[in-house]
C-alpha positions as protocol buffer text, in pm:
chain_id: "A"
residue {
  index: 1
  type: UNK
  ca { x: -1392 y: -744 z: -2985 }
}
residue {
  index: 2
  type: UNK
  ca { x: -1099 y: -762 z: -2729 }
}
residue {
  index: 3
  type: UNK
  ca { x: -1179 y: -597 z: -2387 }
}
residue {
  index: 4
  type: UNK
  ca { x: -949 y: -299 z: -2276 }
}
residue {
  index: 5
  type: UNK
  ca { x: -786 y: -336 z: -1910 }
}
residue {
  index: 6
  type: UNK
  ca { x: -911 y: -23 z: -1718 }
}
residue {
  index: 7
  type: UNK
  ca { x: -663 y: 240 z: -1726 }
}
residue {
  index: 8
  type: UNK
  ca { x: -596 y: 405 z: -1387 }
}
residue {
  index: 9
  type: UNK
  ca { x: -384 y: 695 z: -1351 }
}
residue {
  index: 10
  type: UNK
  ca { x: -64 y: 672 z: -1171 }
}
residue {
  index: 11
  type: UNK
  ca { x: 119 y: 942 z: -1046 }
}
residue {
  index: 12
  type: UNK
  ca { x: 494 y: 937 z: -909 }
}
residue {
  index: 13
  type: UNK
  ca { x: 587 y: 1197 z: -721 }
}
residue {
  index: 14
  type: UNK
  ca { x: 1061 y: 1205 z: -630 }
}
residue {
  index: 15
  type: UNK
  ca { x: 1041 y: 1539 z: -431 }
}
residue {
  index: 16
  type: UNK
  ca { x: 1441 y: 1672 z: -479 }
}
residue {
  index: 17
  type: UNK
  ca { x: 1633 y: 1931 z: -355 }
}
residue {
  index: 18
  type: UNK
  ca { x: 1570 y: 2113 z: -706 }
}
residue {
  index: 19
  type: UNK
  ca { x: 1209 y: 2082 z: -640 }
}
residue {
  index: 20
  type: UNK
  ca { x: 928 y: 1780 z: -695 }
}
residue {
  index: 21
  type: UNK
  ca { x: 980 y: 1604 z: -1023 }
}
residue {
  index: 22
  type: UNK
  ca { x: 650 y: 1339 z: -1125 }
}
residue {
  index: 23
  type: UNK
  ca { x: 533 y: 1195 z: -1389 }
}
residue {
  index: 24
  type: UNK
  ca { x: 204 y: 1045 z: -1434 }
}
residue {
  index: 25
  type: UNK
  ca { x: 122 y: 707 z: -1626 }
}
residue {
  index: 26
  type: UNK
  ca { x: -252 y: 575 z: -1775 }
}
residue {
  index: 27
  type: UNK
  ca { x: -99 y: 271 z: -1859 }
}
residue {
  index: 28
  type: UNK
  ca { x: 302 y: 93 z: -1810 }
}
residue {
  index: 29
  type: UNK
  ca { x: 434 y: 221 z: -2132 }
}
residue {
  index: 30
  type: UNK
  ca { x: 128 y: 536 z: -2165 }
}
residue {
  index: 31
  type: UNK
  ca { x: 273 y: 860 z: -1994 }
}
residue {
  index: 32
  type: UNK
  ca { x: -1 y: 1126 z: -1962 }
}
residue {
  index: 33
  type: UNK
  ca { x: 276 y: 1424 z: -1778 }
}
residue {
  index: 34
  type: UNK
  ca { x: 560 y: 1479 z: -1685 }
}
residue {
  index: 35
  type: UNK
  ca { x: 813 y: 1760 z: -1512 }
}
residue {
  index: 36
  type: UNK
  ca { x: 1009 y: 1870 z: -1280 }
}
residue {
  index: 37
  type: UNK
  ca { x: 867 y: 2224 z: -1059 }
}
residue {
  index: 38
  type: UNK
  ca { x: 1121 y: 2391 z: -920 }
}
residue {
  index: 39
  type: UNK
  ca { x: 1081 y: 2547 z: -582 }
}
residue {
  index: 40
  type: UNK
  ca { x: 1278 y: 2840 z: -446 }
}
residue {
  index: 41
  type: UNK
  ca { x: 1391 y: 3008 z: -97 }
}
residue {
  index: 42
  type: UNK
  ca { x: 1301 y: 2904 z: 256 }
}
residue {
  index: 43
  type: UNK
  ca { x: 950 y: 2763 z: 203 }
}
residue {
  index: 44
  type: UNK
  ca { x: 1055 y: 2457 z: -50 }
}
residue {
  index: 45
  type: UNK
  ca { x: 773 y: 2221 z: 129 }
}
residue {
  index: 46
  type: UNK
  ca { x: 490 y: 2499 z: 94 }
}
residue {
  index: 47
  type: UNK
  ca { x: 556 y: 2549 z: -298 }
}
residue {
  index: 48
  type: UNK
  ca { x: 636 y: 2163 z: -340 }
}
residue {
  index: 49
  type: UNK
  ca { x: 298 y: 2084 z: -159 }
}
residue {
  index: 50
  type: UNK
  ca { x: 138 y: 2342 z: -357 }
}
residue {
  index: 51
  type: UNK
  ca { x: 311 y: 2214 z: -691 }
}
residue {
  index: 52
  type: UNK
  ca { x: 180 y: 1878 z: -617 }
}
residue {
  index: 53
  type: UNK
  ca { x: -184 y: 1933 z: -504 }
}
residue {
  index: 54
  type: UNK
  ca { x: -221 y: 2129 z: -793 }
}
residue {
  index: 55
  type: UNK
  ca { x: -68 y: 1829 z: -1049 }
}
residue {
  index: 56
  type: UNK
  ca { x: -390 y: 1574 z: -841 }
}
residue {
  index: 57
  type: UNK
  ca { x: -638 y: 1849 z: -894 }
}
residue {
  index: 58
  type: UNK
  ca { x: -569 y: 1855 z: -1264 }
}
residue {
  index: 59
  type: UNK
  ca { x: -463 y: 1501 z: -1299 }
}
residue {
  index: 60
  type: UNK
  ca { x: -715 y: 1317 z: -1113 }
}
residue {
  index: 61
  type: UNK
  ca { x: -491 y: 1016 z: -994 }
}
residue {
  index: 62
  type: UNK
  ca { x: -585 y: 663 z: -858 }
}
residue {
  index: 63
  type: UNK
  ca { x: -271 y: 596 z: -741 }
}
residue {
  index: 64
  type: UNK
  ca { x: 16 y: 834 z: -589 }
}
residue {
  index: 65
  type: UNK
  ca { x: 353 y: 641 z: -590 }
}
residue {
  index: 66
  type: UNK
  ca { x: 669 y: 746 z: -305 }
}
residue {
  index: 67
  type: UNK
  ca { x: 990 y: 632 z: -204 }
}
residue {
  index: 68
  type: UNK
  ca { x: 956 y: 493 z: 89 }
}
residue {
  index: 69
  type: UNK
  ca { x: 1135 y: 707 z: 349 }
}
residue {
  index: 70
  type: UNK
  ca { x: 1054 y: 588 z: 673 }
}
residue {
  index: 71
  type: UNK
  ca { x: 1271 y: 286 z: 680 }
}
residue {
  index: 72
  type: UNK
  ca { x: 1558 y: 314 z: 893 }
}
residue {
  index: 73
  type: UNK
  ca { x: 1894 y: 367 z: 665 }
}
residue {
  index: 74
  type: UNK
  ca { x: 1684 y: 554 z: 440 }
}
residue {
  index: 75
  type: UNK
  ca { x: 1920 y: 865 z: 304 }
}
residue {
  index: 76
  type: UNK
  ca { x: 1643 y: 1148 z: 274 }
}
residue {
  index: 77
  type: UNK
  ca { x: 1637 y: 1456 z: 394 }
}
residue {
  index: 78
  type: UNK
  ca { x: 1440 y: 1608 z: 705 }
}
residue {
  index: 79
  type: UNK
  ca { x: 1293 y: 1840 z: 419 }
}
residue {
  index: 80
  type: UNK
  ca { x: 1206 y: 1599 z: 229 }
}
residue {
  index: 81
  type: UNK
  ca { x: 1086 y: 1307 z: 433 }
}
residue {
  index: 82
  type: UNK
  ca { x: 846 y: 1602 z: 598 }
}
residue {
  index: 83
  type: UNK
  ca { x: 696 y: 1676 z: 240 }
}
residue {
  index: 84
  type: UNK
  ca { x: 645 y: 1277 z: 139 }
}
residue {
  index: 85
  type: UNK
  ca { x: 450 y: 1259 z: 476 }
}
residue {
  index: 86
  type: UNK
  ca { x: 291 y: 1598 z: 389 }
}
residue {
  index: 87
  type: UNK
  ca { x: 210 y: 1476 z: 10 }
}
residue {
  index: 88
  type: UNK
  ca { x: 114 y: 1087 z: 172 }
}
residue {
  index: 89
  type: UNK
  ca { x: -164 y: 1231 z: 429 }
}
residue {
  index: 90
  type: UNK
  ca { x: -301 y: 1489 z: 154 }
}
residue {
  index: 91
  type: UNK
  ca { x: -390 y: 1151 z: -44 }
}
residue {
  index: 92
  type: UNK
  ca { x: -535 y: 921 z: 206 }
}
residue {
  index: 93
  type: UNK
  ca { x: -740 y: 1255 z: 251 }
}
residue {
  index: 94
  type: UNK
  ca { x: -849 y: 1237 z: -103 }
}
residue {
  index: 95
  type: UNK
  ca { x: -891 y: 848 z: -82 }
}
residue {
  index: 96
  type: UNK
  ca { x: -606 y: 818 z: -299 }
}
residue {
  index: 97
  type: UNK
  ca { x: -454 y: 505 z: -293 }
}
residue {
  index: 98
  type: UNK
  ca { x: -42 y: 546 z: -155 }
}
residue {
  index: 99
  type: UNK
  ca { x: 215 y: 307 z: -251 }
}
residue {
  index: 100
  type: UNK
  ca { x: 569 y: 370 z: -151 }
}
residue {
  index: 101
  type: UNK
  ca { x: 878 y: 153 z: -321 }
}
residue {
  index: 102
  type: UNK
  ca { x: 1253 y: 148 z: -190 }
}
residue {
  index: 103
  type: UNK
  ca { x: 1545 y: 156 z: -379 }
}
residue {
  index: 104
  type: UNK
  ca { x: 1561 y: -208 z: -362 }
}
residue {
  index: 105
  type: UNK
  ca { x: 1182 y: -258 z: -520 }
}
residue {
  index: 106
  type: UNK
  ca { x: 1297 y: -54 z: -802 }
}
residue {
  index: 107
  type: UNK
  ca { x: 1606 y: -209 z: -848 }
}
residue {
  index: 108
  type: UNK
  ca { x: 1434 y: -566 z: -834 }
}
residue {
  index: 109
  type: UNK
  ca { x: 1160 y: -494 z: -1082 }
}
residue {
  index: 110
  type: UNK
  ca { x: 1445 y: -324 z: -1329 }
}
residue {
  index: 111
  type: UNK
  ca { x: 1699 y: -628 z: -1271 }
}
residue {
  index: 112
  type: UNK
  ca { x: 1436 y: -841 z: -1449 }
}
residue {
  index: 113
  type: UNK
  ca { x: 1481 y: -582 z: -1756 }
}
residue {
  index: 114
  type: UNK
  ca { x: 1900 y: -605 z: -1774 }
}
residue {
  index: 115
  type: UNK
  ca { x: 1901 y: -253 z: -1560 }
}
residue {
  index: 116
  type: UNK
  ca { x: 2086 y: -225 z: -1216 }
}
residue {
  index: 117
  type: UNK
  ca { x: 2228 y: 144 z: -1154 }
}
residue {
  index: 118
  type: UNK
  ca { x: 2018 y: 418 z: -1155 }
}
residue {
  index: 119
  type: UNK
  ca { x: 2125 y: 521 z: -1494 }
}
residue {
  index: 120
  type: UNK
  ca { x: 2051 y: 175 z: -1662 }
}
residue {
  index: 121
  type: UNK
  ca { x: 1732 y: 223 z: -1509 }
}
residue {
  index: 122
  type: UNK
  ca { x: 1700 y: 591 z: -1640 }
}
residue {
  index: 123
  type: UNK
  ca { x: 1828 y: 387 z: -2044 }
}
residue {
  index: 124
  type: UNK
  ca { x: 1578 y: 113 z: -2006 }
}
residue {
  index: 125
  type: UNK
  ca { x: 1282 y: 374 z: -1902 }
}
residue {
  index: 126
  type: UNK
  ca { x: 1409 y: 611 z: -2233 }
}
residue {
  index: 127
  type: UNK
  ca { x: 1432 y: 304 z: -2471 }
}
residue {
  index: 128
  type: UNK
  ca { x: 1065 y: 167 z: -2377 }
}
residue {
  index: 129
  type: UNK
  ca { x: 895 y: 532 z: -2324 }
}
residue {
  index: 130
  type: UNK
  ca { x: 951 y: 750 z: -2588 }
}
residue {
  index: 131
  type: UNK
  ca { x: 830 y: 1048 z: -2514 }
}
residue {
  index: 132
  type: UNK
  ca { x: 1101 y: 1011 z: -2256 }
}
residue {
  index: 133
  type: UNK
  ca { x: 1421 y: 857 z: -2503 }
}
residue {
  index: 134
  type: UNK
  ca { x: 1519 y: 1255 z: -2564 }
}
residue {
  index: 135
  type: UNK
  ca { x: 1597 y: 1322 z: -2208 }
}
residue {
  index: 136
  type: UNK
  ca { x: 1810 y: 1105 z: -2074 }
}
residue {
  index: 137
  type: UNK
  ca { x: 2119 y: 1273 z: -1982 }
}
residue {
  index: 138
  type: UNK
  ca { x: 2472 y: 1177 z: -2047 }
}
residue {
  index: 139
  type: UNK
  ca { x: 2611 y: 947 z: -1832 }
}
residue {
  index: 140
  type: UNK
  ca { x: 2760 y: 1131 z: -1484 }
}
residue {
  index: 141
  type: UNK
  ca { x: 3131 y: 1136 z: -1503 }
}
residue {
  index: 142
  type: UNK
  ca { x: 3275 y: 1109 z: -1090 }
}
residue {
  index: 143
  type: UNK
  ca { x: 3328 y: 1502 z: -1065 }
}
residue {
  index: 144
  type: UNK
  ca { x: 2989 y: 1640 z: -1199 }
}
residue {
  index: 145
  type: UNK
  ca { x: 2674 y: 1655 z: -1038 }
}
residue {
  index: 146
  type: UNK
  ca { x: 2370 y: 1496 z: -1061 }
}
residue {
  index: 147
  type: UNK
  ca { x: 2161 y: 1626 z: -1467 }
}
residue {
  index: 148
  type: UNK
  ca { x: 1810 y: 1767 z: -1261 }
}
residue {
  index: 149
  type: UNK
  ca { x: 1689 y: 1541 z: -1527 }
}
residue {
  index: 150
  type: UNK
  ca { x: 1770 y: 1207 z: -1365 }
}
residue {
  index: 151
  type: UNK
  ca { x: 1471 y: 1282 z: -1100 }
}
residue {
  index: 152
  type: UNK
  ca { x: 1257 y: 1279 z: -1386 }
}
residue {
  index: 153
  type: UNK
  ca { x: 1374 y: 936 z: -1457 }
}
residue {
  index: 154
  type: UNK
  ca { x: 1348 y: 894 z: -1121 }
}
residue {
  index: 155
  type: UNK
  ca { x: 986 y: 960 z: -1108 }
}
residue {
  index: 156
  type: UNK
  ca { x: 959 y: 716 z: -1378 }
}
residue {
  index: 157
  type: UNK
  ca { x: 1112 y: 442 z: -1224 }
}
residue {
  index: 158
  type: UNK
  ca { x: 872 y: 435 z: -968 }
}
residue {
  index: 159
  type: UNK
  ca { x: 542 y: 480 z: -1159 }
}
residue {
  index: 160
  type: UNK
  ca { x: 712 y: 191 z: -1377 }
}
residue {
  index: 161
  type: UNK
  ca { x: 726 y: 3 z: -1080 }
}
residue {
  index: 162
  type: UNK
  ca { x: 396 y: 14 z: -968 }
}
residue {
  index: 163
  type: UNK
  ca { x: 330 y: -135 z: -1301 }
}
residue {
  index: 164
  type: UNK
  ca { x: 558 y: -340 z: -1237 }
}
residue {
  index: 165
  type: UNK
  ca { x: 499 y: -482 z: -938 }
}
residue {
  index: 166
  type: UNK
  ca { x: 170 y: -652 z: -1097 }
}
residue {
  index: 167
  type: UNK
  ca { x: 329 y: -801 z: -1425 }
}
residue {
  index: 168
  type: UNK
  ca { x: 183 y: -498 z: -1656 }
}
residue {
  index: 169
  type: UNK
  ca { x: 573 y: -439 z: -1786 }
}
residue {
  index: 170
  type: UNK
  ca { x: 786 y: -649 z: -2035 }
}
residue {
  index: 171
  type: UNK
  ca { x: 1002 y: -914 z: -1933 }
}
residue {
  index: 172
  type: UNK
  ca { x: 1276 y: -749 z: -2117 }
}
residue {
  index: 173
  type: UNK
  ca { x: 1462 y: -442 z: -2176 }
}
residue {
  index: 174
  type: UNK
  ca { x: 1501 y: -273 z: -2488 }
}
């Protein structure tokens, strides 16, 4: 009988300026939920915060995975960098475990699976996790905006990279 790695729940959290998208992983390739909540009007932080200690009530995560904003050259919003710090101290509260990844720790964790723009990124995370191959957007021509649904993917990528970062994903893409 083969021994099972503990599973530990994972939950990334992109807050946008659409609202907080997350998903939450048991295992690299195992997504438990996923979604984007939209937040509305002057008090985005209070609903986002709101949004998100509701998803660790009823998801019960180990781990709660950010981008990491405080570096300098970091393009985030005052919003935005305010809830991440909001979101960050509500967990060490909780004794939940905070990583936080850059850009570059994504992008260095996706390079070794043949993915270097966001949207390769958002392809390679579709063609491994299925329950997410049905979203991916169309690729962004220069004059549209961002699909909401690439902050999904977004979400993803850093969960993925937690998973990452310990050798738990394959060594190549799809």
């Amino acid at each position: 009988m083969r021994s099972r790695l503990p599973r530990e729940h994972v939950l990334a959290i992109a807050p946008c300026t659409r609202g907080v998208a997350y998903a939450c992983f048991e295992g690299p390739l195992s997504p438990v939920d996923w979604g984007l909540k939209r937040t509305k009007g002057k008090n985005k932080n209070v609903e986002g915060f709101k949004a998100v200690n509701a998803l660790v009530e009823r998801l019960q995560p180990d781990v709660i995975v950010l981008h990491e904003y405080a570096l300098p050259g970091v393009r985030r919003s005052q919003r935005v960098r305010r809830l991440q710090h909001l979101i960050a101290t509500y967990a060490h509260a909780q004794a939940i475990e905070v990583r936080r990844y850059t850009r570059r720790d994504i992008e260095k964790v996706f390079k070794k699976l043949g993915a270097a723009t966001r949207y390769e990124i958002a392809q390679v995370i579709a063609g491994q996790v299925h329950a997410f191959g049905h979203r991916l957007p169309p690729p962004r021509k220069l004059w549209m905006t961002e699909d909401p649904r690439m902050t999904l993917f977004e979400a993803a990528a850093l969960a993925l990279t937690y998973f990452g970062e310990r050798g738990l994903l394959p060594d190549e893409g799809p």
